[in-house]
VMD Tcl script that builds the backbone (N, CA, C; Angstrom):
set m [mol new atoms 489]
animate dup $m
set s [atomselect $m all]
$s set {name element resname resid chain x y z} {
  {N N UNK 1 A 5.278 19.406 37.408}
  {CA C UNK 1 A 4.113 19.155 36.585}
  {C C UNK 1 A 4.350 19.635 35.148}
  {N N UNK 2 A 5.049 20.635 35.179}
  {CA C UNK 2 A 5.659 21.247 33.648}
  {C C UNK 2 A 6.012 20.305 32.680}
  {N N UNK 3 A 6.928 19.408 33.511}
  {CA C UNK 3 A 7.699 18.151 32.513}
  {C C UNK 3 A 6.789 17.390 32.307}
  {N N UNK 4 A 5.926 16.981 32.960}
  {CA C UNK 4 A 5.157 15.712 32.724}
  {C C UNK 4 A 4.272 16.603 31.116}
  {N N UNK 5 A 3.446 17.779 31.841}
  {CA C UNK 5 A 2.812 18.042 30.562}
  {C C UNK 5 A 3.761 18.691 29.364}
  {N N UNK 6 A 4.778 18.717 29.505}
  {CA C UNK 6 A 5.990 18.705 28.112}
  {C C UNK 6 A 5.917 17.188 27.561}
  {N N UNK 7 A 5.777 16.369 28.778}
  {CA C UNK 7 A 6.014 15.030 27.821}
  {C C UNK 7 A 4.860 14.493 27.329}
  {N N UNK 8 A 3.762 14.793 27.888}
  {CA C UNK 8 A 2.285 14.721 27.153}
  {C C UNK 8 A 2.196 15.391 25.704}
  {N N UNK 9 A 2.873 16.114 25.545}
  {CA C UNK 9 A 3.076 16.957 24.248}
  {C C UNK 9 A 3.468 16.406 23.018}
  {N N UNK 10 A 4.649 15.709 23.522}
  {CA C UNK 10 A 5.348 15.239 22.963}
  {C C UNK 10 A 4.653 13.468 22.880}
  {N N UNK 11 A 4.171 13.202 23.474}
  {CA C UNK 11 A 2.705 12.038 23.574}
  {C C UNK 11 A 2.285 12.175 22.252}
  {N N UNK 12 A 1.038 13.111 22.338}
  {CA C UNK 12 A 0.068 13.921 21.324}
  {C C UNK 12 A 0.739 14.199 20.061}
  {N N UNK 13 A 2.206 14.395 19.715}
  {CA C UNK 13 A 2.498 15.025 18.560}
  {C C UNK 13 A 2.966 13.470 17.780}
  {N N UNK 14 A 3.104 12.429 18.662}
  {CA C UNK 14 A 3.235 11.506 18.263}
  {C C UNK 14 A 2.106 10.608 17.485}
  {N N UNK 15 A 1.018 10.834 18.741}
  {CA C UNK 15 A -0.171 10.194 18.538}
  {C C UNK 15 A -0.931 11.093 16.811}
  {N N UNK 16 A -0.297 12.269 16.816}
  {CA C UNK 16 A -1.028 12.865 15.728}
  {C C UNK 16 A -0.451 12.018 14.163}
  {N N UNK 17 A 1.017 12.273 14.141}
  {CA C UNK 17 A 1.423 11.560 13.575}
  {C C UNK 17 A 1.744 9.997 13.192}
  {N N UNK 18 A 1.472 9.220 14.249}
  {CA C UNK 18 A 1.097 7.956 13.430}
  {C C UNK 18 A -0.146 8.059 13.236}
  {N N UNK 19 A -1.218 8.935 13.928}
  {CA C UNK 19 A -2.688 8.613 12.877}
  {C C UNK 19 A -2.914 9.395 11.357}
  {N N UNK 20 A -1.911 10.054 10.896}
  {CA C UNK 20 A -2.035 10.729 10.231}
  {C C UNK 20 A -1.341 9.577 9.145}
  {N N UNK 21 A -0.267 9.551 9.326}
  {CA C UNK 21 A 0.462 7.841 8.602}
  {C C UNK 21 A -0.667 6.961 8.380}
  {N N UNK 22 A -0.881 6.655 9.538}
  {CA C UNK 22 A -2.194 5.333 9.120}
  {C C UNK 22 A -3.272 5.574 7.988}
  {N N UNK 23 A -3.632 7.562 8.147}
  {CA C UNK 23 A -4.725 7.499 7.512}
  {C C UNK 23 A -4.063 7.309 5.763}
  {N N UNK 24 A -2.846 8.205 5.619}
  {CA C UNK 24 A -2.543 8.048 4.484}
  {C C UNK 24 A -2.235 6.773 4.132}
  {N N UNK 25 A -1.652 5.770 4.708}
  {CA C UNK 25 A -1.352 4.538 4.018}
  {C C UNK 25 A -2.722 3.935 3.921}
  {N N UNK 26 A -3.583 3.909 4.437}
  {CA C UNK 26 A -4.528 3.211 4.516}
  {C C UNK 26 A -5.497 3.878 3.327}
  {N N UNK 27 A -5.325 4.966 2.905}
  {CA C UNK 27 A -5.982 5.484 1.595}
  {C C UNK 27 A -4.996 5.290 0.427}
  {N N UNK 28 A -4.018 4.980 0.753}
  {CA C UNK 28 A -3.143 4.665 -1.019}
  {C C UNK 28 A -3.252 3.444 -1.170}
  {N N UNK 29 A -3.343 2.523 0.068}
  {CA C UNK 29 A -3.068 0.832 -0.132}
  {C C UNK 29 A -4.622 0.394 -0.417}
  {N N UNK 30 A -5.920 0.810 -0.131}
  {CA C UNK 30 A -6.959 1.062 -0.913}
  {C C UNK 30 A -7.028 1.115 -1.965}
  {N N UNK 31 A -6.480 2.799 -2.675}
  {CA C UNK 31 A -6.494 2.730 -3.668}
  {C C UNK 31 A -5.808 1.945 -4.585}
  {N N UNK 32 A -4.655 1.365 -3.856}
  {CA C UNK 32 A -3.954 -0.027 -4.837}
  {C C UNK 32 A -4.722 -1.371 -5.171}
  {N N UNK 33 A -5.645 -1.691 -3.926}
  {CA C UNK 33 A -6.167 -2.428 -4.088}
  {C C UNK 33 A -7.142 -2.610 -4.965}
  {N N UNK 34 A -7.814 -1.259 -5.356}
  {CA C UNK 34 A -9.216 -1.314 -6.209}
  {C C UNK 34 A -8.541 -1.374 -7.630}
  {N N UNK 35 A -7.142 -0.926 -8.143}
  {CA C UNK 35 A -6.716 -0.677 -9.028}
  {C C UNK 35 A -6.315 -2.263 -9.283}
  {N N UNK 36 A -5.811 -2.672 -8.844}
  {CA C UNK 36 A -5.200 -4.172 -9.131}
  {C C UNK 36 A -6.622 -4.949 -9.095}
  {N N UNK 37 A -7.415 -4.857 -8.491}
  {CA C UNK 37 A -8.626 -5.417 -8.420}
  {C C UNK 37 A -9.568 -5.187 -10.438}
  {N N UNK 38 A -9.395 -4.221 -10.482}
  {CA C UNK 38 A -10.177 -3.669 -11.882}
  {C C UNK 38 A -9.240 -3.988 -13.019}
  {N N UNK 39 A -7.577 -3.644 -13.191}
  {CA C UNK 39 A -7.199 -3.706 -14.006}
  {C C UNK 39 A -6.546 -5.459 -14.293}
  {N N UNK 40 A -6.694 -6.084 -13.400}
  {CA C UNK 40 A -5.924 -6.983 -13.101}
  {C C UNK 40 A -6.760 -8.654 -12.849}
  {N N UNK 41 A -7.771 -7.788 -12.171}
  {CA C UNK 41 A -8.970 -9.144 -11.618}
  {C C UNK 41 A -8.763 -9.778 -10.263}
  {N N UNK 42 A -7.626 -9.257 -9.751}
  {CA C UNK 42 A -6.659 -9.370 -8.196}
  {C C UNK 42 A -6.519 -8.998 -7.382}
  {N N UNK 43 A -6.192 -9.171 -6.159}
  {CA C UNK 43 A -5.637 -8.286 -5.623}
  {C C UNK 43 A -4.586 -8.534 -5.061}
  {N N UNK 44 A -4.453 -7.996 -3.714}
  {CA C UNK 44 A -3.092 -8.577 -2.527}
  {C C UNK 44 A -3.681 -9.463 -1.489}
  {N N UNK 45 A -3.889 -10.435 -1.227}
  {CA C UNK 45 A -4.205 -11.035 -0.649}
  {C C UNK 45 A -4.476 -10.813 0.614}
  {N N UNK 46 A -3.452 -10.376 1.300}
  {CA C UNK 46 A -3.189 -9.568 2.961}
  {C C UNK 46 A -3.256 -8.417 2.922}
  {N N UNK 47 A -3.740 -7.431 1.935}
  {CA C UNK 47 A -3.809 -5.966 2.369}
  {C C UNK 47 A -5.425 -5.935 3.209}
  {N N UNK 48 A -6.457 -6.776 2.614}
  {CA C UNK 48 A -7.628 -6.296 3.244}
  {C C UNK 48 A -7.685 -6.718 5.094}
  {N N UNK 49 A -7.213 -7.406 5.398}
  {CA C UNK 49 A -6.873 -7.725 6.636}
  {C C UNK 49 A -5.806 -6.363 7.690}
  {N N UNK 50 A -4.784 -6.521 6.703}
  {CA C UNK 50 A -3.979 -5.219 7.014}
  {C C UNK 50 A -4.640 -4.126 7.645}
  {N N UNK 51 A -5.545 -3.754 5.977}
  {CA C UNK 51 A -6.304 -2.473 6.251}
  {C C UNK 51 A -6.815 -2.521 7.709}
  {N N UNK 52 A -7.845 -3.577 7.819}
  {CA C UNK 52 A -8.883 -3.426 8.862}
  {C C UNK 52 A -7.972 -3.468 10.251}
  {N N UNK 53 A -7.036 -3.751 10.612}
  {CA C UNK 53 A -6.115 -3.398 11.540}
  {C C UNK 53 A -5.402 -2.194 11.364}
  {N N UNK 54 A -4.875 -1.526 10.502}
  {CA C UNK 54 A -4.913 0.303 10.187}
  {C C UNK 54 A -6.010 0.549 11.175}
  {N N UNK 55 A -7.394 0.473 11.039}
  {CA C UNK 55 A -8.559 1.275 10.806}
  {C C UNK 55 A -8.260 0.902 12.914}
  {N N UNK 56 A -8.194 0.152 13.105}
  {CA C UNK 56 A -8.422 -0.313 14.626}
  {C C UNK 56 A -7.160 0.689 15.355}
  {N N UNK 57 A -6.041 0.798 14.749}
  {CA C UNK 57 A -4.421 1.414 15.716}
  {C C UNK 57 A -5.448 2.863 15.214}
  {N N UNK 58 A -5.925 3.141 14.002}
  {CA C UNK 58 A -6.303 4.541 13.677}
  {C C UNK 58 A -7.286 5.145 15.088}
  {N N UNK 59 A -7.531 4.131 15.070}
  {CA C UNK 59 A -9.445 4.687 15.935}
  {C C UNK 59 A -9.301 4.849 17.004}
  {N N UNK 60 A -8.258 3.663 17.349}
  {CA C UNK 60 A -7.969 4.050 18.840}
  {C C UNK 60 A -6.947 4.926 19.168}
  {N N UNK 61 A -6.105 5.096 18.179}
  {CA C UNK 61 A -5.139 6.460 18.534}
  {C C UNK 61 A -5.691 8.095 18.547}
  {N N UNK 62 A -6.857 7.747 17.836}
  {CA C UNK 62 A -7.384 9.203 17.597}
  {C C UNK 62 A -8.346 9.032 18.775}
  {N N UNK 63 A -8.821 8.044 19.285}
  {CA C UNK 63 A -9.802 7.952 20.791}
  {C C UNK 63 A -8.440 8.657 22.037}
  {N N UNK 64 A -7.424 8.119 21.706}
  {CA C UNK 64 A -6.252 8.658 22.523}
  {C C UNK 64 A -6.260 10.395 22.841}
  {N N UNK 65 A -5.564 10.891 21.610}
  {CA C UNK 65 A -5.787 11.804 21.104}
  {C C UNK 65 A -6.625 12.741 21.858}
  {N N UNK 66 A -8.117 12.482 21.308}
  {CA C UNK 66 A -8.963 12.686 22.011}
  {C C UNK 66 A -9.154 13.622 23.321}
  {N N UNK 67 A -8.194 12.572 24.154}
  {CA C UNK 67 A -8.562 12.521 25.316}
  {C C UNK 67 A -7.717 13.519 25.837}
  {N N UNK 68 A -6.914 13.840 25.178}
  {CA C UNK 68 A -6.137 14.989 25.300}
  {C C UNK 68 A -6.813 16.563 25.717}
  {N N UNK 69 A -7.460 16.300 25.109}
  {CA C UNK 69 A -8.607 18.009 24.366}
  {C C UNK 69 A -9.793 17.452 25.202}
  {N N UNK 70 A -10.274 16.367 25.971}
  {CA C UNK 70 A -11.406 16.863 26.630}
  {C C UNK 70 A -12.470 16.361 25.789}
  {N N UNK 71 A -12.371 15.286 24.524}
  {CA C UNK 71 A -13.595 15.393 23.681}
  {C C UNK 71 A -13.408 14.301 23.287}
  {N N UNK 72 A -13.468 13.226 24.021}
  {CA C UNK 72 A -13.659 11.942 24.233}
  {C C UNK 72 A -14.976 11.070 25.500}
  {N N UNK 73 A -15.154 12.175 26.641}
  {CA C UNK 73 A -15.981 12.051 26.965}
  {C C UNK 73 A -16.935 13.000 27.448}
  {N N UNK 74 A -17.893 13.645 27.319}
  {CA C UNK 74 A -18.526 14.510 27.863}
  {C C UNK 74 A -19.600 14.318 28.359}
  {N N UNK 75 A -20.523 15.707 29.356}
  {CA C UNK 75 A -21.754 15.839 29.783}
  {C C UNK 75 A -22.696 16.874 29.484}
  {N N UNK 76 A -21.861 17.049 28.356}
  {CA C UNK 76 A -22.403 18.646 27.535}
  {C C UNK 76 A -24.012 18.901 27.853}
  {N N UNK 77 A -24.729 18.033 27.652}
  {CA C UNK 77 A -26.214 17.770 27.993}
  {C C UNK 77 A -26.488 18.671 29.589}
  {N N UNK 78 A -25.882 17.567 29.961}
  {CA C UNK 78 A -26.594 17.747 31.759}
  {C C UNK 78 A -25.795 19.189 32.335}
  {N N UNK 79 A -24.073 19.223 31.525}
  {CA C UNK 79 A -23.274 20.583 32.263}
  {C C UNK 79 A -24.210 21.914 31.904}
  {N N UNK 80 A -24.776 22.262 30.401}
  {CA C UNK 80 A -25.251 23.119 30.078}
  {C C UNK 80 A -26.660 23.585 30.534}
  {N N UNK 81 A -27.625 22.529 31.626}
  {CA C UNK 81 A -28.451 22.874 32.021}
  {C C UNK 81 A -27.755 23.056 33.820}
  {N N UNK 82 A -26.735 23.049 33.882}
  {CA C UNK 82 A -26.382 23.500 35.804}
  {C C UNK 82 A -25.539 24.625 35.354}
  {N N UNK 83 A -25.621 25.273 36.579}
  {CA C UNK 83 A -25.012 26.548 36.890}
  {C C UNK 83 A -23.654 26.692 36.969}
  {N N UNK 84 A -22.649 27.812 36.396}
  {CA C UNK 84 A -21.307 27.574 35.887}
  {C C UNK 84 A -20.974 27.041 37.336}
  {N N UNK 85 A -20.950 27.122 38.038}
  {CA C UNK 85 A -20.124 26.618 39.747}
  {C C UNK 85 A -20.079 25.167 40.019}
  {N N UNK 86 A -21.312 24.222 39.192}
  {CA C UNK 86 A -20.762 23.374 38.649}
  {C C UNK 86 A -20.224 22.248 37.583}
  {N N UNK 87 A -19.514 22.912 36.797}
  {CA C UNK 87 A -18.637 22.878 35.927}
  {C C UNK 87 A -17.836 22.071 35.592}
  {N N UNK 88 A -17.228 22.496 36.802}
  {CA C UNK 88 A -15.658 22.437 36.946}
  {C C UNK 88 A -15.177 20.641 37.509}
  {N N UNK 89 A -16.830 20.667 38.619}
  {CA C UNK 89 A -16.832 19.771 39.570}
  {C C UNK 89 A -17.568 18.194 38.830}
  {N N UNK 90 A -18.634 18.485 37.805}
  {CA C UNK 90 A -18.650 17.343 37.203}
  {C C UNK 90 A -17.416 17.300 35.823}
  {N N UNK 91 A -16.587 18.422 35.218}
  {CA C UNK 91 A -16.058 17.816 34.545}
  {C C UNK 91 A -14.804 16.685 34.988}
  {N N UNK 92 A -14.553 17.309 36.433}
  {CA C UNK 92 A -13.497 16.252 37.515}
  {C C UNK 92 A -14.348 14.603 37.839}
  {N N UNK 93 A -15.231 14.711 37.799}
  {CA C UNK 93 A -16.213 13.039 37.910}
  {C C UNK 93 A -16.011 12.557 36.882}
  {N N UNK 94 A -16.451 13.146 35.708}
  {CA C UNK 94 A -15.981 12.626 34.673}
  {C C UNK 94 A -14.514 12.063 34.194}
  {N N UNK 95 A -13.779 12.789 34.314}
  {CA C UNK 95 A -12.564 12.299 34.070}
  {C C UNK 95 A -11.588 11.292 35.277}
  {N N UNK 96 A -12.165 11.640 36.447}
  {CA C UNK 96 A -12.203 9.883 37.445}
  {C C UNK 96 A -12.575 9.070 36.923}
  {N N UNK 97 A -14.208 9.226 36.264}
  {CA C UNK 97 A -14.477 7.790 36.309}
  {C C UNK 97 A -13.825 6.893 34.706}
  {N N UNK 98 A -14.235 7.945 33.747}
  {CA C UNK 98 A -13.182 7.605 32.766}
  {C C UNK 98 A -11.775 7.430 32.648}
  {N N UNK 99 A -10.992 7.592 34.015}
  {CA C UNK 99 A -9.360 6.972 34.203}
  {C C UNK 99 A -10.249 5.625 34.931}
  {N N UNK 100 A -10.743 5.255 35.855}
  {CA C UNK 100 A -11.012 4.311 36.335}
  {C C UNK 100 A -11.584 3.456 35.324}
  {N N UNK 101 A -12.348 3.641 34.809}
  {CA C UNK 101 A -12.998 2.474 33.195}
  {C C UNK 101 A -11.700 2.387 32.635}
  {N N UNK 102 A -10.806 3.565 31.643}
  {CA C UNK 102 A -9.944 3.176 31.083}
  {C C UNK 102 A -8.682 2.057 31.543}
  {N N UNK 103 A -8.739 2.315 32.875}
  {CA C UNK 103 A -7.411 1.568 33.818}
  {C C UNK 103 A -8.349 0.202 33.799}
  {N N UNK 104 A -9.074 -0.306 33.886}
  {CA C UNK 104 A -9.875 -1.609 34.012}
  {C C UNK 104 A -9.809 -2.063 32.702}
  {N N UNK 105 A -9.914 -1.055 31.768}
  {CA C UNK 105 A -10.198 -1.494 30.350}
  {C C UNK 105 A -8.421 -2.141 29.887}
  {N N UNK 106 A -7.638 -1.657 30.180}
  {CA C UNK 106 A -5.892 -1.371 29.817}
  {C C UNK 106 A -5.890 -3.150 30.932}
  {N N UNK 107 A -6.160 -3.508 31.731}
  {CA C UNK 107 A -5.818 -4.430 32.651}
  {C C UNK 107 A -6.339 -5.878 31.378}
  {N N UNK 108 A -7.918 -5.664 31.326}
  {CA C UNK 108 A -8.256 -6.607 30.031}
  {C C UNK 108 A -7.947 -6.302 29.271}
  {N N UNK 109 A -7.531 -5.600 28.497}
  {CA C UNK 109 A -6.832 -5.816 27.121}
  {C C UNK 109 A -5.463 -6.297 27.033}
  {N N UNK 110 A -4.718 -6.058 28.129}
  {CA C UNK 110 A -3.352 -6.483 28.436}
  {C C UNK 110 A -3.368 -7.903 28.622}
  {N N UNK 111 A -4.340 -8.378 29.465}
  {CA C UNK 111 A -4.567 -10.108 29.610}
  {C C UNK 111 A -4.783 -10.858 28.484}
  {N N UNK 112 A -5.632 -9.968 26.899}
  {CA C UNK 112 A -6.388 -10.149 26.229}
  {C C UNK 112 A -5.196 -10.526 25.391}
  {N N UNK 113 A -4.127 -9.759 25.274}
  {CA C UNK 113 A -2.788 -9.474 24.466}
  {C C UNK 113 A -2.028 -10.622 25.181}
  {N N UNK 114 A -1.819 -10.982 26.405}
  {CA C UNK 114 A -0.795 -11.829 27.124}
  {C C UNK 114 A -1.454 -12.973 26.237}
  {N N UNK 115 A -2.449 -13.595 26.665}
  {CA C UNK 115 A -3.248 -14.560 25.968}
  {C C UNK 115 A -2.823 -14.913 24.508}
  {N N UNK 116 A -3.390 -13.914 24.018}
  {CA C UNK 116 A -2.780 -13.961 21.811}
  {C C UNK 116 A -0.934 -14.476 21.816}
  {N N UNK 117 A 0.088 -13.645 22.775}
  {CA C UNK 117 A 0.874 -13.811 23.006}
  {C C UNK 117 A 0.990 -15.535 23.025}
  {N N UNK 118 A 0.616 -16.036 24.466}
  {CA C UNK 118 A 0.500 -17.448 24.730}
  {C C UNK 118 A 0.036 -18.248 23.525}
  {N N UNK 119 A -1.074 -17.832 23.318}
  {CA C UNK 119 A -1.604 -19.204 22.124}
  {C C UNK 119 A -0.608 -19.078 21.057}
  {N N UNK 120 A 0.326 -18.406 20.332}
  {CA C UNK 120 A 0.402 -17.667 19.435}
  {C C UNK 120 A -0.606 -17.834 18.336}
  {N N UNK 121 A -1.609 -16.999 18.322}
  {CA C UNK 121 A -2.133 -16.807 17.491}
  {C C UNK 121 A -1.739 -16.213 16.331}
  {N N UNK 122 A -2.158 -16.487 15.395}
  {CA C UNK 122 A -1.820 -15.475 13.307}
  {C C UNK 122 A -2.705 -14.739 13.220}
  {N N UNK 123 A -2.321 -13.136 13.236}
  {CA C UNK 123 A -3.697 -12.376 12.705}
  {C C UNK 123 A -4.264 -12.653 11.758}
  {N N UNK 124 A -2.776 -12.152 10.408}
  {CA C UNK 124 A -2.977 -12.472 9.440}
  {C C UNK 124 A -1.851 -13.321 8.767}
  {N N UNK 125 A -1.783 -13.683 7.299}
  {CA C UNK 125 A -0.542 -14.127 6.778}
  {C C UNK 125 A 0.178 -13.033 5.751}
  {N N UNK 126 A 0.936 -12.008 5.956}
  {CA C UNK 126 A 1.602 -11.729 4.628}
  {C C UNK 126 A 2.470 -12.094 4.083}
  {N N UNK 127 A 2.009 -13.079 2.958}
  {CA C UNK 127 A 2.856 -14.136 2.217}
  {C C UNK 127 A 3.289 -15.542 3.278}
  {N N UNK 128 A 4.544 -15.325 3.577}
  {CA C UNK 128 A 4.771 -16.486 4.088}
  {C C UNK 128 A 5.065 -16.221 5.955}
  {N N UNK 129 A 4.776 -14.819 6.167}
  {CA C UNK 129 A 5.295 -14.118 6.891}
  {C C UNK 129 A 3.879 -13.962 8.407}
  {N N UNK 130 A 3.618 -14.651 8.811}
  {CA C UNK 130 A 2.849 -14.907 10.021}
  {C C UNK 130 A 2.928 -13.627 10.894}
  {N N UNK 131 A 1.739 -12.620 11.136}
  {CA C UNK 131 A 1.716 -11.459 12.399}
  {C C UNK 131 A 0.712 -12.239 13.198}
  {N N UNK 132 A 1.744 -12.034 14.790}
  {CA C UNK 132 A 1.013 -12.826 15.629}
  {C C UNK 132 A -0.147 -11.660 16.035}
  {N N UNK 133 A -1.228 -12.331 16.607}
  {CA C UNK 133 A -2.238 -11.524 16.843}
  {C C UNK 133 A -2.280 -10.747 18.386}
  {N N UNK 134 A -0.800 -11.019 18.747}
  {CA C UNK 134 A -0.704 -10.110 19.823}
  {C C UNK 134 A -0.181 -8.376 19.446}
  {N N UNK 135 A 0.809 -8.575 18.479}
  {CA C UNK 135 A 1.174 -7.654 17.436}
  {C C UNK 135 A 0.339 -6.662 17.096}
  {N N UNK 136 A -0.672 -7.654 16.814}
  {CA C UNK 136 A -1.254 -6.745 15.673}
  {C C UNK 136 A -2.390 -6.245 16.643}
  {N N UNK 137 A -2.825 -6.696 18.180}
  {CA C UNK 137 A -3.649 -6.196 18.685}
  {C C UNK 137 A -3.026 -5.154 19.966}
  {N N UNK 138 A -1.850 -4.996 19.803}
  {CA C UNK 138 A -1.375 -4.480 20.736}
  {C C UNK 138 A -1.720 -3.093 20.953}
  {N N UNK 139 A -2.527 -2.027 19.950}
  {CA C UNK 139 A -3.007 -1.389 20.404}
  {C C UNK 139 A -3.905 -0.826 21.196}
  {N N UNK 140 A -4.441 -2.008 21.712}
  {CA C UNK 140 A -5.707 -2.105 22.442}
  {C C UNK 140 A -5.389 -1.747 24.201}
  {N N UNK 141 A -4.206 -2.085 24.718}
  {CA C UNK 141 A -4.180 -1.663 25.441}
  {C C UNK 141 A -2.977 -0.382 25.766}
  {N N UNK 142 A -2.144 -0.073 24.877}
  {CA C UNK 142 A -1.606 1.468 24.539}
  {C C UNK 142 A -3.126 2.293 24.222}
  {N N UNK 143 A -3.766 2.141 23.830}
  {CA C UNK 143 A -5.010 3.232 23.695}
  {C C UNK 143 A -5.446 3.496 24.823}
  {N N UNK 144 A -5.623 2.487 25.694}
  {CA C UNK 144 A -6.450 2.553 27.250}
  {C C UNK 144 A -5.490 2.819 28.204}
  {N N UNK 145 A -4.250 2.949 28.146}
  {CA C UNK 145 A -3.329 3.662 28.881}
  {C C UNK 145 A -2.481 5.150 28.725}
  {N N UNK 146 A -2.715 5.330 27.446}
  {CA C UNK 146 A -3.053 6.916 26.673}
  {C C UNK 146 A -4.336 7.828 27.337}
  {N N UNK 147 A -5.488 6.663 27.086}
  {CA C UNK 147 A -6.791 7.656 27.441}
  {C C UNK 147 A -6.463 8.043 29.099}
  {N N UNK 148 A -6.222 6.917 29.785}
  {CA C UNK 148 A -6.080 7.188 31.291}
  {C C UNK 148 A -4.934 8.562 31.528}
  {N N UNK 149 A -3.725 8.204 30.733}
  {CA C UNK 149 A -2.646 8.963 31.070}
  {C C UNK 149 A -3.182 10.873 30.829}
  {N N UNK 150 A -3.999 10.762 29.217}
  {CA C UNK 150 A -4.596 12.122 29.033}
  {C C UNK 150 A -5.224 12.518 29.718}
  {N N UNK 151 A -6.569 11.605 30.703}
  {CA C UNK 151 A -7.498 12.315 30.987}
  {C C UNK 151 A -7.336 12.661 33.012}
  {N N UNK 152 A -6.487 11.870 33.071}
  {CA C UNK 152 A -5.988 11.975 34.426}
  {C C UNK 152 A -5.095 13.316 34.528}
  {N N UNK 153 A -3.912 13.795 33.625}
  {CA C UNK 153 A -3.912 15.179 33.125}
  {C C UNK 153 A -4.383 16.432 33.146}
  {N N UNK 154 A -5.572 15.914 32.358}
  {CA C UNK 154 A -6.851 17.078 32.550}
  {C C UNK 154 A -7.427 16.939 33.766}
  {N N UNK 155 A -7.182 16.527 34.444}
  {CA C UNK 155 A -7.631 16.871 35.590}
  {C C UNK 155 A -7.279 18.100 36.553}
  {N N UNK 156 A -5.465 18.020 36.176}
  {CA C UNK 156 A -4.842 19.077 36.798}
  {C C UNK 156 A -5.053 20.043 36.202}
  {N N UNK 157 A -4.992 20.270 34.845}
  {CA C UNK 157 A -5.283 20.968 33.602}
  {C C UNK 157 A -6.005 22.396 34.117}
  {N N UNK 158 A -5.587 23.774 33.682}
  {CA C UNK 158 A -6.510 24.512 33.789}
  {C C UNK 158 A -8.348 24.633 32.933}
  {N N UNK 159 A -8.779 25.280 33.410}
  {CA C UNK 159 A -9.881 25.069 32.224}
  {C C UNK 159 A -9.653 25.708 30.573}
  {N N UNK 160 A -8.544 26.722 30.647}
  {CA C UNK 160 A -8.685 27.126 29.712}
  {C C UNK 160 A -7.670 26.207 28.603}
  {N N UNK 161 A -6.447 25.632 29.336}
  {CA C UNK 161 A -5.843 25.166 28.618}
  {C C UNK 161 A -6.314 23.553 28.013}
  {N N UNK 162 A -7.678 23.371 28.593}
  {CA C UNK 162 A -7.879 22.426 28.218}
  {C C UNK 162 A -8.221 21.950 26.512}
  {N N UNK 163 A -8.789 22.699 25.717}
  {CA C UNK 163 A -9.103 22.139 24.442}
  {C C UNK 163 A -8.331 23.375 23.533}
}
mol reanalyze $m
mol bondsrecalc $m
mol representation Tube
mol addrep $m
């Protein structure tokens, strides 16, 4: 179990760092855009498309993430009015049923992606340069097989090492 959560680690340090990439490119290529936009009257044609696919690998990598630490789904509400004894036992329901949604969710999005694949769909165009929209949606189901992989984890997880 050691290795697996060594390689979860090494998961997470990944997941930190491309969202951390995303966030910075996605705030300089902004700011390029407003600049060429004001000084220029222009812009890039394919960055605003770009962006909004940043913002989607961002959201869902940090939903990933997340799921790491326990704070992706909670019952904070209902745990804090029951008695510590059970705790332990709805935070384990929780994280079943959220591997079970996520694993259903990872099955459609994978079909969702095979599909874009098949049609080939164009997300966008940069320049002359066609991203198929399987590409560019392929995070959709790496996010839902992250969340499952984290939160199935925490399951074994002690309580303390959890967040």
């Amino acid at each position: 179990m050691k290795l697996i959560f060594k390689l979860e680690s090494y998961v997470v340090r990944a997941e930190k760092g491309l969202i951390v990439s995303f966030i910075f490119l996605m705030v300089a290529l902004s700011f390029l855009q407003v600049l060429l936009r004001l000084l220029f009257h222009s812009g890039i044609v394919w960055l605003d498309p770009l962006l909004r696919h940043m913002v989607l690998w961002a959201g869902l990598l940090g939903a990933a993430a997340a799921s790491r630490y326990a704070r992706h789904f909670a019952l904070d509400a209902l745990v804090k009015f029951m008695p510590d004894r059970f705790h332990r036992p709805l935070n384990i329901s929780a994280d079943i049923f959220t591997v079970l949604v996520s694993g259903t969710l990872f099955f459609a999005a994978a079909k969702f992606i095979k599909d874009e694949f098949a049609f080939s769909s164009v997300s966008f165009y940069a320049g002359h340069f066609g991203v198929k929209g399987g590409w560019a949606g392929m995070v959709i189901p790496a996010a839902f097989i992250l969340i499952a992989f984290h939160t199935l984890l925490n399951i074994f997880r002690r309580e303390e090492e959890r967040g």
